[in-house]
Structures are given as structure tokens and as C-alpha cells.
N, C-alpha and C positions, 0 to 999 in steps of 0.2 A: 465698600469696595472689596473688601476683604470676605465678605460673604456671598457675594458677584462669583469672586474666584473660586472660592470653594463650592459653590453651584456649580459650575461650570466641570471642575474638574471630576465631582460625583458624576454628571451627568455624560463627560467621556467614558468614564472609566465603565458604567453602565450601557451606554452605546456600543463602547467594544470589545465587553465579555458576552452581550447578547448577538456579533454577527460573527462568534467562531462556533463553528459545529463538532461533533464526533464524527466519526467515522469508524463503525463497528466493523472488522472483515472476520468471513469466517473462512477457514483453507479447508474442501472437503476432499476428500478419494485418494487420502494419504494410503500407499501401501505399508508401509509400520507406523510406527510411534518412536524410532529412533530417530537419536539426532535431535537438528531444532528446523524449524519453517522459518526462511528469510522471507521478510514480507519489504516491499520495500515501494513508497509512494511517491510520484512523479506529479510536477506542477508543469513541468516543460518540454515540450515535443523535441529536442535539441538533445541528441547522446541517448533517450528511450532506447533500450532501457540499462543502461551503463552505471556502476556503481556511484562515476562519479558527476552524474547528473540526478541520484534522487534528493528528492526535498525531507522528506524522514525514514525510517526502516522501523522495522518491529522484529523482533527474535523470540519463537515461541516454541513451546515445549508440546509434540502433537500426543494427544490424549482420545484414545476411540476411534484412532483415524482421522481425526480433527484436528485444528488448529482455530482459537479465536483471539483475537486481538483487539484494540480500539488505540486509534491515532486520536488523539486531544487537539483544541485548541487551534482548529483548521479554518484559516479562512473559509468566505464564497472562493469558487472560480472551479477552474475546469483540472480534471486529476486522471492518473489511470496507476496501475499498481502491477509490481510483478511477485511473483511468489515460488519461489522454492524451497522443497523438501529437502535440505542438507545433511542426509543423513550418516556422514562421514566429519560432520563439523568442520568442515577446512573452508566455509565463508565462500566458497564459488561454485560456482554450477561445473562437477564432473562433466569429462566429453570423452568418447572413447578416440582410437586412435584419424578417426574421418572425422571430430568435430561433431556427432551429434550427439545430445544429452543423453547423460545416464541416469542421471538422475529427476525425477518428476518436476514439473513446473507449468504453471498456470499466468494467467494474464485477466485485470479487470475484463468485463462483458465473456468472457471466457473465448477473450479471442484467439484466433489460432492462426497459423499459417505453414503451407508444408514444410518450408526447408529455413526459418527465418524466423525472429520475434514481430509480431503483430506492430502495425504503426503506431504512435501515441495515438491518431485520430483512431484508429479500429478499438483502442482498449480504453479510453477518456470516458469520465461519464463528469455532468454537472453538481455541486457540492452547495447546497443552497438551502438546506436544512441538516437536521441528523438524521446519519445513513447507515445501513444497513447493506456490504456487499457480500455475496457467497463467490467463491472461486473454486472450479472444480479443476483439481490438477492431473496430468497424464503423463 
């Protein structure tokens, strides 16, 4: 009985560290290297893309104009990601005095929209292996 269990429980624990993924992102067309890149990963189309509906964040240090990150430990299912260039460190996306950004920001599939953030459906992509996403920010 006691080797039943112990079966059992090696062969959870191997079922499910084998269905979480990475998820590699890279931030490109950073205009400096100040500051950090808020990256910030969404499971739920509900408050996209609000701070207080993402599922994890990453804070990186942009190097080359770059920024690369990796999310661990991700289930399957459906995701989209927002990213800004913070390069005043104060954790929110500057707006001048009408509301629009000052500072650089990108969205997964490098969705865009004129006056507004992208839907989750416009910037969502499937997560069902490890992944590799680029985001070009403006």
C-alpha cells in the first residue's frame, strides 16, 4: 500500500512539473536603457490591462535597448502581456496632461490600437509548449 502511494505521488509530481512552460519575452525598440521594463502577464480578459488583474510581472533592467525576461512555471491556457518602459521608476505609465502615454509601451502580438489598450483577445496568444515572445514597444 505504501508503495501504491508513493507511486502515485512521484508520478503527480512528474505529470505536473512536465505541463508548466517558460515563457521567454524579449522587449525590443527601447529608446534608452533607463529605468526598468514593467512586463506584466495576464490570464484573464476582465480589467486587461490593469495592474490589478495581472497573473505575474517581471522588472527588468533594459540593456542594448533590450529587455529579456522569462516567466516560470506557467501553466497551458490562453495569456497576453503588457510592457512598459519605466524610465522614471515610479511603477505606472506617465500621461501627459490629455491622457496619452509618455512613456513607451508595447502589448503581446504587438497589438495596437489608436486612442486605447488592445483587447485581451487582440494581444492573447495560446501557451502550450515553451515560448518565445518578442514585443516591439513605441
Amino acid at each position: 500500500m505504501l508503495k501504491l502511494l508513493l507511486f502515485s505521488l512521484i508520478l503527480s509530481i512528474s505529470y505536473t512539473s512536465s505541463n508548466l512552460y517558460k515563457l521567454k519575452v524579449e522587449i525590443i525598440g527601447l529608446r534608452s536603457n533607463k529605468g526598468q521594463v514593467m512586463v506584466a502577464l495576464y490570464r484573464d480578459i476582465d480589467d486587461f490591462p490593469s495592474k490589478k488583474s495581472r497573473y505575474k510581472y517581471l522588472l527588468l533592467k533594459p540593456q542594448n535597448h533590450t529587455a529579456i525576461g522569462v516567466f516560470e512555471d506557467l501553466p497551458p491556457g490562453k495569456y497576453a502581456i503588457a510592457a512598459i518602459l519605466d524610465e522614471n521608476k515610479s511603477f505606472d505609465m506617465d500621461k501627459n496632461i490629455v491622457g496619452f502615454p509618455l512613456e513607451q509601451y508595447g502589448f503581446s502580438n504587438n497589438a495596437r490600437e489608436q486612442f486605447s489598450a488592445p483587447s485581451f483577445q487582440k494581444a492573447s496568444f495560446e501557451l502550450h509548449t515553451d515560448r518565445k515572445i518578442q514585443i516591439k514597444v513605441e
